[in-house]
BALUM-34223 format. One record per residue (C-alpha): x, y, z; residue in three letters; residue number from 1. Coordinates in Angstrom, 3 decimals. Layout:
BEGIN
<<X Y Z> 'Ala' NUM>
...
***
This chain:
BEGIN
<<0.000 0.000 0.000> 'Unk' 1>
<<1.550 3.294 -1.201> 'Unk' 2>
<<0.354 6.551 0.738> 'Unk' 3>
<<0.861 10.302 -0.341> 'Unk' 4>
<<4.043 12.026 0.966> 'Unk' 5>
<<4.225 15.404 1.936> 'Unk' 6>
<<1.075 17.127 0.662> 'Unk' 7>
<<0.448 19.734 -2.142> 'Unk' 8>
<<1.002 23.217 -0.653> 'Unk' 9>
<<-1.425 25.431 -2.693> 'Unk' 10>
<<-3.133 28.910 -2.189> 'Unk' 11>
<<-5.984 27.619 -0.761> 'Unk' 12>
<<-3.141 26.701 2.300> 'Unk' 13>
<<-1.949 29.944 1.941> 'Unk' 14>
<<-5.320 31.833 2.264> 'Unk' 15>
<<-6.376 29.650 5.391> 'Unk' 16>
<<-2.451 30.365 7.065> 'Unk' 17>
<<-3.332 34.415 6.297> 'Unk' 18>
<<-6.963 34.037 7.837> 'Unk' 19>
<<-5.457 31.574 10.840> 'Unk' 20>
<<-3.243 34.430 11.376> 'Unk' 21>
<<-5.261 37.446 10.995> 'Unk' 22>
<<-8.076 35.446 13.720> 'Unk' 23>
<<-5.370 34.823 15.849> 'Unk' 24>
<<-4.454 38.351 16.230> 'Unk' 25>
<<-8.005 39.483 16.508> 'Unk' 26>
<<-9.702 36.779 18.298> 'Unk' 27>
<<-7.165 38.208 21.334> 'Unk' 28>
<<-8.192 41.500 21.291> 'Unk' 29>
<<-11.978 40.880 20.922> 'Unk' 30>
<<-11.809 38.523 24.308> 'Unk' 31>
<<-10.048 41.220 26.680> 'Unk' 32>
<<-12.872 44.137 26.470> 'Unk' 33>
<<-15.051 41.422 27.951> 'Unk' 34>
<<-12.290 40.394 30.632> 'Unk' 35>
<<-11.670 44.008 31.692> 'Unk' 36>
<<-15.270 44.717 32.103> 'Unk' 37>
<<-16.736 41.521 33.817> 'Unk' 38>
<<-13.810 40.244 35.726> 'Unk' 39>
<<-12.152 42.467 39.140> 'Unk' 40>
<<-8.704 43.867 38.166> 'Unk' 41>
<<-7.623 41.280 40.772> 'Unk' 42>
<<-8.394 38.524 39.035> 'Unk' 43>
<<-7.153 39.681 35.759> 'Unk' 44>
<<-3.665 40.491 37.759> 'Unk' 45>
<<-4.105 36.453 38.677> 'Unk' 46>
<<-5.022 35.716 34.966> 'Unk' 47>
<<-1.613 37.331 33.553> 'Unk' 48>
<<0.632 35.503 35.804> 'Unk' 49>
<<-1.130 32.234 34.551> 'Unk' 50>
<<-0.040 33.780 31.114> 'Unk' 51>
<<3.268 34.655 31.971> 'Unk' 52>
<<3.591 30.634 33.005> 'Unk' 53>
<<1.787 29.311 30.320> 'Unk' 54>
<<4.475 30.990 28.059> 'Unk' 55>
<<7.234 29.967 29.939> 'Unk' 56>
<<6.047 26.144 29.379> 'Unk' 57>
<<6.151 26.592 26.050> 'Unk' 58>
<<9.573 27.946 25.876> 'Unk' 59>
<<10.560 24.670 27.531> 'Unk' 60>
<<9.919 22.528 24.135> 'Unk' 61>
<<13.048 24.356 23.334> 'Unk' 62>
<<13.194 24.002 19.295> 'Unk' 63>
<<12.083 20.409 19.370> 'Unk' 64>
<<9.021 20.573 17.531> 'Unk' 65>
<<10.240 22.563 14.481> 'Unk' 66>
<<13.285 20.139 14.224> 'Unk' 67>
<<10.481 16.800 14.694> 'Unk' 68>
<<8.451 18.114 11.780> 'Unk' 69>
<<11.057 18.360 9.518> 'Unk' 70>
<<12.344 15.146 10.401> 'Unk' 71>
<<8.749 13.768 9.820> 'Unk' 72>
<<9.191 16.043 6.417> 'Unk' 73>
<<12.247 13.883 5.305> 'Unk' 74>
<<10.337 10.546 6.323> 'Unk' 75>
<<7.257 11.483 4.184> 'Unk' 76>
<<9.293 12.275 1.569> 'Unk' 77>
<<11.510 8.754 1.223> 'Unk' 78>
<<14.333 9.344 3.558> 'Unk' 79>
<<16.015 6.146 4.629> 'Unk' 80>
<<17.101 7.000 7.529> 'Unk' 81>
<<17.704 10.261 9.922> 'Unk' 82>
<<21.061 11.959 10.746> 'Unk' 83>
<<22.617 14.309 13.247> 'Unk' 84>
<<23.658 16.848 10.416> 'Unk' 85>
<<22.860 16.090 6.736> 'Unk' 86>
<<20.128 14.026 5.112> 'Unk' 87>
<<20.248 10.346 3.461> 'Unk' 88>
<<19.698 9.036 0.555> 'Unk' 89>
<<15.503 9.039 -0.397> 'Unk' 90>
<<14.444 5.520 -1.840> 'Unk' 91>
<<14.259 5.312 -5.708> 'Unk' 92>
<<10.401 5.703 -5.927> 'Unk' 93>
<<10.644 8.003 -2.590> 'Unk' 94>
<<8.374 4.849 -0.954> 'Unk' 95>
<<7.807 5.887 2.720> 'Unk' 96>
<<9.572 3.927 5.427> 'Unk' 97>
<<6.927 3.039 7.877> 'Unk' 98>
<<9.375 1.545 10.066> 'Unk' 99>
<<11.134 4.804 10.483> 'Unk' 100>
<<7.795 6.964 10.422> 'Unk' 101>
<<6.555 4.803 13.459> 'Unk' 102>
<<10.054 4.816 15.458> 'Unk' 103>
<<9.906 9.024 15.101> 'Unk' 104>
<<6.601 9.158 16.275> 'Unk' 105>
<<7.285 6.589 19.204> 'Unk' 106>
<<10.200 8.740 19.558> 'Unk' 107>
<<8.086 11.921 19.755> 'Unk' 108>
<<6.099 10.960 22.316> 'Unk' 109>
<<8.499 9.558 25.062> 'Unk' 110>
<<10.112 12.832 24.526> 'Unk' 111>
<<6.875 15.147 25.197> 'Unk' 112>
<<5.415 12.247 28.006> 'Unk' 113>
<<8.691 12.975 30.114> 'Unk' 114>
<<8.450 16.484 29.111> 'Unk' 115>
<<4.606 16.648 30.350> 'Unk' 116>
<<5.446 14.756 33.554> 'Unk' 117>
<<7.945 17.192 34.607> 'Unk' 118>
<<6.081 20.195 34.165> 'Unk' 119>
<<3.321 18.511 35.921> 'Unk' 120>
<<5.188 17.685 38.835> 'Unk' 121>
<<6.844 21.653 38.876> 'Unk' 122>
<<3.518 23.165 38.526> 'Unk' 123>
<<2.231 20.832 41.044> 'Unk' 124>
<<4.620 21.946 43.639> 'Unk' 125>
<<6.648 24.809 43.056> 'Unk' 126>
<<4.395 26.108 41.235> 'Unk' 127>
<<1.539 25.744 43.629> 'Unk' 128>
<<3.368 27.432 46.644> 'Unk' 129>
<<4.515 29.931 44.358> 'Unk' 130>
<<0.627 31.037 43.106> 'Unk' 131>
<<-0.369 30.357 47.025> 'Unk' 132>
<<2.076 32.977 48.033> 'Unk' 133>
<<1.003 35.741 45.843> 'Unk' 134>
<<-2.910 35.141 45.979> 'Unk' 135>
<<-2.539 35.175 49.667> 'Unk' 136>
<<-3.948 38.474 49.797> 'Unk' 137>
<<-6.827 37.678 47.308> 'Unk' 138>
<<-10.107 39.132 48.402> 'Unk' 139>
<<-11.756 37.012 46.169> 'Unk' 140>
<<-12.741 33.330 46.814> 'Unk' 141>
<<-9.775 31.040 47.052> 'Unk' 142>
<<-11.839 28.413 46.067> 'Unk' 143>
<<-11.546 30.209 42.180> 'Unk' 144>
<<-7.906 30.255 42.032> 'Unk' 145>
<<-7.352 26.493 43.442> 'Unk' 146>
<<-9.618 25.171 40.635> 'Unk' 147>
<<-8.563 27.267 38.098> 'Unk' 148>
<<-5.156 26.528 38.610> 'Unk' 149>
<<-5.125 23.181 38.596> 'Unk' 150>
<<-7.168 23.371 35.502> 'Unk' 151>
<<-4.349 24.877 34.274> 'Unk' 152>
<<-1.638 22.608 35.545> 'Unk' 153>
<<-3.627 20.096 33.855> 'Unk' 154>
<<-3.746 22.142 30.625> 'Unk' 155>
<<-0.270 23.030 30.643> 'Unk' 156>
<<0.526 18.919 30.945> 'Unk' 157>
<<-1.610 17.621 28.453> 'Unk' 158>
<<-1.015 20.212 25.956> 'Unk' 159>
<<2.901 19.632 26.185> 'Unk' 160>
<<2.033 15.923 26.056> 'Unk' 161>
<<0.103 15.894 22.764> 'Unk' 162>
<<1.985 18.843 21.197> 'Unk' 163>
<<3.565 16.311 18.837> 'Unk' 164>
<<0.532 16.295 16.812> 'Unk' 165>
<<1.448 19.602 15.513> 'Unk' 166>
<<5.269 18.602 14.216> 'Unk' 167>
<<3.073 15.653 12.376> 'Unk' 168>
<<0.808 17.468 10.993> 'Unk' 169>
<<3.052 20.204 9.493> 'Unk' 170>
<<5.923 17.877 8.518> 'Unk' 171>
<<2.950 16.215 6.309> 'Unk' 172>
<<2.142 19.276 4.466> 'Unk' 173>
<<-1.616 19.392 5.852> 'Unk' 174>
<<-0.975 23.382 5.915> 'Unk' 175>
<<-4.520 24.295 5.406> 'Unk' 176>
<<-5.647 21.516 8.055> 'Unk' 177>
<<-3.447 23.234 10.831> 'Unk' 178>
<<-4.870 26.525 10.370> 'Unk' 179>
<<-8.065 25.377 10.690> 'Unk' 180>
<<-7.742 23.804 13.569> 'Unk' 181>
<<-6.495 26.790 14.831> 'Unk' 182>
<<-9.333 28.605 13.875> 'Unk' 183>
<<-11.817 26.143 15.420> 'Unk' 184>
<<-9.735 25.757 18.369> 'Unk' 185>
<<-9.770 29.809 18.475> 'Unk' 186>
<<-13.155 30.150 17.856> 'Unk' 187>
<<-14.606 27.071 20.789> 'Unk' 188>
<<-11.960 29.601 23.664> 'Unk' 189>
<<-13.341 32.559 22.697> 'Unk' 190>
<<-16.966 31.765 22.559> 'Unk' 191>
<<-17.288 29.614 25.671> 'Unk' 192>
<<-14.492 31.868 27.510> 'Unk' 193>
<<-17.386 34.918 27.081> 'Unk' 194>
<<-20.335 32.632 27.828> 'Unk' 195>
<<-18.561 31.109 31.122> 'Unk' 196>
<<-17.219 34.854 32.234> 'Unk' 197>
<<-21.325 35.866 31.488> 'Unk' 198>
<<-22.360 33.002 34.176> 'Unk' 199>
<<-20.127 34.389 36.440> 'Unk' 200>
<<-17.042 31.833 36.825> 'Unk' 201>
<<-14.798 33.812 36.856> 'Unk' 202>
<<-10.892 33.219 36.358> 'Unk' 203>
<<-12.134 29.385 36.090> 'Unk' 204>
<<-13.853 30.669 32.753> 'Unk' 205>
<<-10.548 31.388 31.044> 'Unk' 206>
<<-8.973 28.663 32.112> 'Unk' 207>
<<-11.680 25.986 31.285> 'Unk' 208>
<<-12.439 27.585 28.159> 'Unk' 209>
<<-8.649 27.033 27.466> 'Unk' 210>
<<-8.951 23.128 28.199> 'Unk' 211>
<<-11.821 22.297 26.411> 'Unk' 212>
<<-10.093 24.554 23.128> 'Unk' 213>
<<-6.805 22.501 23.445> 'Unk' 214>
<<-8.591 19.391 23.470> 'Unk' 215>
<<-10.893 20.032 20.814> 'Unk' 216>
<<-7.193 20.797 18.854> 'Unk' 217>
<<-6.164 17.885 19.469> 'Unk' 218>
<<-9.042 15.334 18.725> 'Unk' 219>
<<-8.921 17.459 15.315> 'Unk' 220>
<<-5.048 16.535 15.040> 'Unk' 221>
<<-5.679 12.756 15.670> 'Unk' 222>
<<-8.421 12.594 12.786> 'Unk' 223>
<<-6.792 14.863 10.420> 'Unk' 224>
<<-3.847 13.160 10.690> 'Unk' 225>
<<-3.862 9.501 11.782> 'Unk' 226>
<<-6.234 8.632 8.535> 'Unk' 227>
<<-7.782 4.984 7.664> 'Unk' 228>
<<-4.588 4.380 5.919> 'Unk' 229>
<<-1.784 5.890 7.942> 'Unk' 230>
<<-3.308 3.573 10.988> 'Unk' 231>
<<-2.955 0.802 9.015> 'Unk' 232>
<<0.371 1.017 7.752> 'Unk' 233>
<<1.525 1.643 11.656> 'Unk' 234>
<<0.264 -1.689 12.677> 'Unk' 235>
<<1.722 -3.535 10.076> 'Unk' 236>
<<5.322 -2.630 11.016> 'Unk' 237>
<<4.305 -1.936 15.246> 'Unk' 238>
<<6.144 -5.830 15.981> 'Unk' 239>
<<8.509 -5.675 13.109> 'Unk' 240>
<<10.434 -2.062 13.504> 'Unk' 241>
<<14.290 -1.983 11.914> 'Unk' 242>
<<15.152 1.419 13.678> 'Unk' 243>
<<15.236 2.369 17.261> 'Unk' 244>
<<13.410 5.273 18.904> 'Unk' 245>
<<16.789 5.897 20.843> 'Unk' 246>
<<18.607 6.525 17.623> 'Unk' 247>
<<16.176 8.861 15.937> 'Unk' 248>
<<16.217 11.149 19.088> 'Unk' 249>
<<19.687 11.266 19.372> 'Unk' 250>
<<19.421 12.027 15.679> 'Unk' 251>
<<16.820 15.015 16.259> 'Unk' 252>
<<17.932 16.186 19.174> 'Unk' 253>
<<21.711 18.019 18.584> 'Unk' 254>
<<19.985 20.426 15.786> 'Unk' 255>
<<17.123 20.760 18.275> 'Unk' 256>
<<18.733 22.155 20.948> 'Unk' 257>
<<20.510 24.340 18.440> 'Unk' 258>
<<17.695 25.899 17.255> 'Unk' 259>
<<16.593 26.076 20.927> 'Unk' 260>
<<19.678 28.177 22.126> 'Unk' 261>
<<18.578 30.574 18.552> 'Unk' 262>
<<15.385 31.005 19.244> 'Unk' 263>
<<16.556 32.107 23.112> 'Unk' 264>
<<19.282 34.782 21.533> 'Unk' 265>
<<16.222 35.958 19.303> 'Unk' 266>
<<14.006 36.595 22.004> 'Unk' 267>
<<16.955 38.422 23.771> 'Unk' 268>
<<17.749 40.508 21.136> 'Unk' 269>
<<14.328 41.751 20.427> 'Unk' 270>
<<12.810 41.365 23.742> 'Unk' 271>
<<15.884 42.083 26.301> 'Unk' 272>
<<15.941 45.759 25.110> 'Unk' 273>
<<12.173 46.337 26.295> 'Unk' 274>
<<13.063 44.951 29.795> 'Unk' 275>
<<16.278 46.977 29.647> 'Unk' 276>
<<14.330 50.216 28.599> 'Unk' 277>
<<11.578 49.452 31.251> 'Unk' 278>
<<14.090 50.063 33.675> 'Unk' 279>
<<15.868 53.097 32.157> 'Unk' 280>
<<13.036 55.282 29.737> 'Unk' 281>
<<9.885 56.671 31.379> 'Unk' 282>
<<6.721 54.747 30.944> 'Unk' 283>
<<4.695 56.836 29.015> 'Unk' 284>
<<7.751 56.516 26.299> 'Unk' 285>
<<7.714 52.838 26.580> 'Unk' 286>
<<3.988 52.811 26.444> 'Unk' 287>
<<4.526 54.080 22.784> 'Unk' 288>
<<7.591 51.812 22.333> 'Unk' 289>
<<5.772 48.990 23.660> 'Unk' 290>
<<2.415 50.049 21.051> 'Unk' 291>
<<4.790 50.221 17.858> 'Unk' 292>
<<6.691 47.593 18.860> 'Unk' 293>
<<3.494 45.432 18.811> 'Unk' 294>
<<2.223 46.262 15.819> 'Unk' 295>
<<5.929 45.719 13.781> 'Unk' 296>
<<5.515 42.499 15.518> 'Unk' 297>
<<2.429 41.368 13.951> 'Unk' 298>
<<3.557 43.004 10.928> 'Unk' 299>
<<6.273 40.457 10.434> 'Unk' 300>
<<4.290 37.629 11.610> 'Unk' 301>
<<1.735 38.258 8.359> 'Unk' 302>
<<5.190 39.169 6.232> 'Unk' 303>
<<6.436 35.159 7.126> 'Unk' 304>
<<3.296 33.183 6.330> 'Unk' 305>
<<4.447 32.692 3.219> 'Unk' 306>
<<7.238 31.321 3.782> 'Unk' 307>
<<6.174 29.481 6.744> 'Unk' 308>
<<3.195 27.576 4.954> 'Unk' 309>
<<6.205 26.268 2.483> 'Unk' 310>
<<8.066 24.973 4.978> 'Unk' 311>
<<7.507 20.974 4.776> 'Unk' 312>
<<8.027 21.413 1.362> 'Unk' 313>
<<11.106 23.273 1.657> 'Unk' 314>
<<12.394 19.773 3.542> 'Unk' 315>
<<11.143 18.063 0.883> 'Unk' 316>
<<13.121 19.639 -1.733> 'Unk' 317>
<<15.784 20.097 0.738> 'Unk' 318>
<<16.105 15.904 0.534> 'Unk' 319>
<<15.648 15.447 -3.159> 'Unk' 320>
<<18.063 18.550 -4.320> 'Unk' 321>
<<15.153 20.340 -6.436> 'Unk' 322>
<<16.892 23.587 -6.590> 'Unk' 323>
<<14.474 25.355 -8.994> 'Unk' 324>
<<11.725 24.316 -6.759> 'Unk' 325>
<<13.378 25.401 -4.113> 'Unk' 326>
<<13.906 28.830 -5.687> 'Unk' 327>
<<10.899 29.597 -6.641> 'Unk' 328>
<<9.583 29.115 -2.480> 'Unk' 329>
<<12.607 31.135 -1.213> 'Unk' 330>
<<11.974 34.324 -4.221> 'Unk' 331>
<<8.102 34.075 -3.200> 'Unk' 332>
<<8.926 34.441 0.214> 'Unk' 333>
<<11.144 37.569 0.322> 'Unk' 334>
<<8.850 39.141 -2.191> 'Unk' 335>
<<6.121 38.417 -0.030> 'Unk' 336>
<<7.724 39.487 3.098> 'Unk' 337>
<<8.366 43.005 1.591> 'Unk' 338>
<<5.128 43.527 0.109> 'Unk' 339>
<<3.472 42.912 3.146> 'Unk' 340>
<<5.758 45.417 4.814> 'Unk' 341>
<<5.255 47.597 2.032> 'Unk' 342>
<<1.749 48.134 1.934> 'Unk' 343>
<<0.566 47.196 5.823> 'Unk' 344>
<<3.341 48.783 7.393> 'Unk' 345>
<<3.320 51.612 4.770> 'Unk' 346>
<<-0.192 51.609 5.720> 'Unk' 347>
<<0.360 52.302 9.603> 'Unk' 348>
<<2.955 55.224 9.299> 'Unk' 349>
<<0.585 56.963 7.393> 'Unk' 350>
<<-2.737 56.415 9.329> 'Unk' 351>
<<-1.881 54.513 12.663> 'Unk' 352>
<<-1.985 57.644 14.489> 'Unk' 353>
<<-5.191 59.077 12.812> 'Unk' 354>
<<-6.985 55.493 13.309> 'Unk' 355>
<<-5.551 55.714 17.181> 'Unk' 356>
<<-7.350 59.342 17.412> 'Unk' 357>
<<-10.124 57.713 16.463> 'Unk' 358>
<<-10.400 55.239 19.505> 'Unk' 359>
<<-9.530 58.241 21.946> 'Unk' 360>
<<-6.306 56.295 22.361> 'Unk' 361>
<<-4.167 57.245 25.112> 'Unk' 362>
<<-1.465 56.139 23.795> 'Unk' 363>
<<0.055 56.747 20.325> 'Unk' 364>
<<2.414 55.459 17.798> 'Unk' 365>
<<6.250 56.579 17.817> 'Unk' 366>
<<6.782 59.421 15.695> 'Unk' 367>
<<7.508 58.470 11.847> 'Unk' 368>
<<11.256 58.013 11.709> 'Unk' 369>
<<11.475 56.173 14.874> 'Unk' 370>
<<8.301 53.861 13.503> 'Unk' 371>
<<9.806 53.951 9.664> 'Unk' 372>
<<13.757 52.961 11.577> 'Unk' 373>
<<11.890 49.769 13.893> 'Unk' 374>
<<10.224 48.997 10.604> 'Unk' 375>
<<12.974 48.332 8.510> 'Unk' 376>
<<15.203 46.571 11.343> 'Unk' 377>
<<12.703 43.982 11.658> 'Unk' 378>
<<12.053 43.442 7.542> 'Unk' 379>
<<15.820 43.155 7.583> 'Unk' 380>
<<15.800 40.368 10.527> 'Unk' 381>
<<12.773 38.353 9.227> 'Unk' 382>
<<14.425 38.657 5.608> 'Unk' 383>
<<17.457 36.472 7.550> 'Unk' 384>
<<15.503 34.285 9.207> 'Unk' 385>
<<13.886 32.893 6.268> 'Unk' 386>
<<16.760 32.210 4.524> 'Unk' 387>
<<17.811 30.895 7.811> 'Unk' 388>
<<15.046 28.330 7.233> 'Unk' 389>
<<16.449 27.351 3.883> 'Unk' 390>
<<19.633 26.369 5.525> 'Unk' 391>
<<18.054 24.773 8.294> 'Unk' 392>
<<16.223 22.431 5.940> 'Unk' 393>
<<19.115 20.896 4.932> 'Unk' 394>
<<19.770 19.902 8.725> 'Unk' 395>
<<22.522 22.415 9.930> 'Unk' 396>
<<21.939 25.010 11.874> 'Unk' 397>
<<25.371 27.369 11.465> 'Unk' 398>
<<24.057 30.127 12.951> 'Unk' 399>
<<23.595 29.603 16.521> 'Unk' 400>
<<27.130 31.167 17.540> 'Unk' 401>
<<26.564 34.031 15.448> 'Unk' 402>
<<23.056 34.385 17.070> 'Unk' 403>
<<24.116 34.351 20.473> 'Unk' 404>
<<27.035 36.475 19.862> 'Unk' 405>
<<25.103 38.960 18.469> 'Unk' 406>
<<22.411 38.648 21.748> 'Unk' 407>
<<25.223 39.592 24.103> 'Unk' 408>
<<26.344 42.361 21.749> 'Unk' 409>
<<22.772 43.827 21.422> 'Unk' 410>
<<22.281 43.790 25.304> 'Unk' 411>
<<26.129 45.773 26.131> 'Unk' 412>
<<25.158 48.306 22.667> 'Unk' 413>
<<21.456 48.737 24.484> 'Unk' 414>
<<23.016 49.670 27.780> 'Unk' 415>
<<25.800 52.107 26.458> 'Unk' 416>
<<23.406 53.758 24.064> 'Unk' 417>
<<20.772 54.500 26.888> 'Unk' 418>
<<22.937 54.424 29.694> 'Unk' 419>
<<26.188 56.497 28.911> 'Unk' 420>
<<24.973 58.253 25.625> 'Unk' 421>
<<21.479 58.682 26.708> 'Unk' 422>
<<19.936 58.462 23.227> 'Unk' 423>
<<16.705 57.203 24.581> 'Unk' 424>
<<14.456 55.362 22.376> 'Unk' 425>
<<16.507 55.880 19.409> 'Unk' 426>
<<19.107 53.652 21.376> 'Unk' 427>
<<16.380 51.118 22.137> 'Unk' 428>
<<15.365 51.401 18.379> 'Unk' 429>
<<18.866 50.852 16.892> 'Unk' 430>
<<20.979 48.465 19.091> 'Unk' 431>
<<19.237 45.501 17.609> 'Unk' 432>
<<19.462 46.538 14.224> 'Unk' 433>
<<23.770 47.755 14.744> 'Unk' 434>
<<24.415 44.278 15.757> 'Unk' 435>
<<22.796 42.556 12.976> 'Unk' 436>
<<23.438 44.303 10.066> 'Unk' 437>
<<27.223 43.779 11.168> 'Unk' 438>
<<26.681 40.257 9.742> 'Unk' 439>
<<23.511 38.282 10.079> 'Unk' 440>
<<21.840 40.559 8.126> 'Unk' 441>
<<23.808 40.212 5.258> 'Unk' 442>
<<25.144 36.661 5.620> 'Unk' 443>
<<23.082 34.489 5.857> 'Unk' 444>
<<21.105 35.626 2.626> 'Unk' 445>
<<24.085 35.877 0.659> 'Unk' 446>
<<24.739 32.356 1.952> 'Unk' 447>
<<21.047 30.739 0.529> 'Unk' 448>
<<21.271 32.834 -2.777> 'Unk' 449>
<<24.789 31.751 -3.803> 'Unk' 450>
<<24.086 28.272 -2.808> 'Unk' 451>
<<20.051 27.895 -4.428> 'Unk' 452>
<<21.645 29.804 -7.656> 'Unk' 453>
<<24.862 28.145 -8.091> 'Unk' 454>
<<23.540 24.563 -8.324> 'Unk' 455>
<<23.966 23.549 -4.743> 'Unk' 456>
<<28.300 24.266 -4.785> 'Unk' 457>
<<29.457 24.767 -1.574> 'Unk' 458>
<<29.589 28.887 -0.968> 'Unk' 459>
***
């Protein structure tokens, strides 16, 4: 029985990963109104520390589930095998090994089931003095925050447990599956979130909307992906498997952590400088920082979808050398990346503030250089960070030294240019984008163009 590799990646995908993204956004700002008004500022103080840990518990899959679908990429696409650095061969008719494809998924779930267990047991005890401590003073009922948080220890531990189902279901290609399930996951927490806050439950009306979204996710994953067929094919090689789980971690896990330790010096070099200006700026400056910084943020995020709907196929044509293919994706994706920065951010600088003065805003945009300056330093970063991707698909991850390098430079340059120079938000606005354009900027592009348009020679 032959089954499909990685899926067609069409515009239909890349419509539903622009709508995913665009509900995402809004879906957010449409719930808080209703939290602000219903819920005591209390409990909403309660509600952003179980954000703040939430988001820490993500941080802790630490690269792994980027680096699992691309491995599940390769396997869909005929790899015989999985390496440290490098790819295999891919079978003559690019067959799929279902030995392989069951030993990665076995593989993927011992890691995330020892993963889940450990969070549990953190949030169960640490965690639990630490929320008792600071909701000792709570003049609510203590009743609400003991249920709600261990609805959201058990959130926290199932979600981490099942979060697998996402590297399969991108390293397949079902693009335009994902984002739905995002939407309908969206849609269920948003809906029920403002119906349970209406019958008066409280911070336990976040949080359970939260658990019934995830698993509503997730029984979506399991159908979407574990088809008729794919079930089939898993049983028939469950006694029989030629590869060992062991291996194909060990395999996965050296780029992993790699791109773990990158994604840490990215959120230092963007995010560091807020905390550092926090402590340094007024707050009324950050405020406006904090507002543009935002909104370049989400600018970028619609400027990658391209690129990031592409990216099982990238792996694919990664593993059978189909350079044309593969520039075609990467040209679509810069060209796609400026055009959205073109018109939406083009957009903002010349009616964000008007649209604020509109909503009475209190707060308002950075004035039009500073906005125009942040604007270009993140087009600039997310231009290197595809083409990171394009290197990354071919299982190497170079640029972690230059990535944390540059982190430690951007947090010194931040302190000396508010600090000693006192340049104020111009020195928040430019360290960032000094210490990249002194190389990743530049290289790592140059690196993917030379190699895509030179027939794969080493650059």
């Amino acid at each position: 029985m032959a089954l499909q590799g990685v899926e067609h990646i069409g515009r239909r995908d890349l419509i539903w990963s622009y709508t995913a993204t665009v509900f995402t956004i809004g879906a957010g700002i449409l719930l808080y109104p209703f939290i602000l008004v219903k819920l005591p500022s209390e409990t909403v103080g309660v509600w952003n520390i179980f954000q703040i840990i939430t988001s820490l518990v993500a941080l802790l899959d630490f690269g792994f589930q980027p680096s699992f679908a691309r491995n599940v990429s390769y396997v869909f696409s005929g790899a015989q095998g999985l390496k440290k650095e490098g790819m295999t061969a891919i079978t003559d008719n690019q067959a799929i090994d279902y030995h392989l494809l069951n030993d990665t998924i076995h593989a993927m779930r011992v890691f995330y089931r020892r993963l889940a267990l450990i969070v549990f047991l953190s949030l169960a005890s640490i965690g639990t003095a630490y929320i008792l401590y600071v909701t000792q003073s709570y003049s609510g009922k203590q009743s609400e925050i003991v249920i709600a948080w261990v609805l959201l220890i058990i959130i926290n531990s199932f979600d981490l447990y099942t979060y697998y189902y996402g590297a399969l279901l991108m390293g397949k290609g079902k693009v335009r599956q994902t984002q739905q399930i995002n939407i309908a996951g969206q849609t269920a927490y948003i809906l029920l979130a403002i119906l349970f806050i209406f019958l008066g439950w409280g911070l336990v009306a976040i949080v359970a909307s939260q658990l019934i979204s995830i698993i509503i996710r997730r029984v979506y994953s399991y159908i979407v992906f574990f088809t008729p067929e794919i079930r089939e094919a898993m049983q028939s090689v469950t006694q029989s498997d030629s590869h060992s789980h062991q291996e194909i971690f060990k395999a996965i896990m050296p780029n992993a952590l790699k791109l773990g330790l990158t994604s840490i010096a990215g959120f230092l070099i963007y995010k560091m400088s807020v905390l550092i200006g926090g402590a340094i700026l007024p707050l009324a400056v950050m405020g406006s920082y904090g507002l543009t910084f935002q909104v370049t943020d989400i600018i970028a995020r619609m400027g990658s979808v391209y690129y990031q709907s592409f990216v099982p196929k990238i792996a694919q044509y990664r593993l059978e050398n189909d350079l044309v293919k593969l520039r075609q994706i990467y040209t679509r994706s810069v060209i796609a990346l400026f055009g959205v920065f073109i018109v939406l951010g083009g957009g903002v600088l010349l009616a964000g503030d008007w649209i604020l003065g509109l909503l009475n805003s209190q707060t308002m945009f950075l004035p039009t250089a500073m906005f125009a300056v942040l604007l270009l330093i993140h087009l600039l970063g997310r231009n290197h960070v595809i083409a990171w991707g394009f290197i990354l698909a071919k299982n190497e991850v170079p640029f972690m030294i230059p990535s944390l390098i540059t982190a430690v430079a951007t947090i010194i340059l931040t302190y000396i240019l508010l600090v000693p120079l006192q340049m104020g938000i111009w020195g928040l606005i430019i360290a960032p984008g000094i210490t990249q354009i002194v190389y990743q900027n530049w290289k790592w592009p140059s690196v993917t163009i030379r190699e895509l348009w030179q027939n794969g020679k080493t650059c």
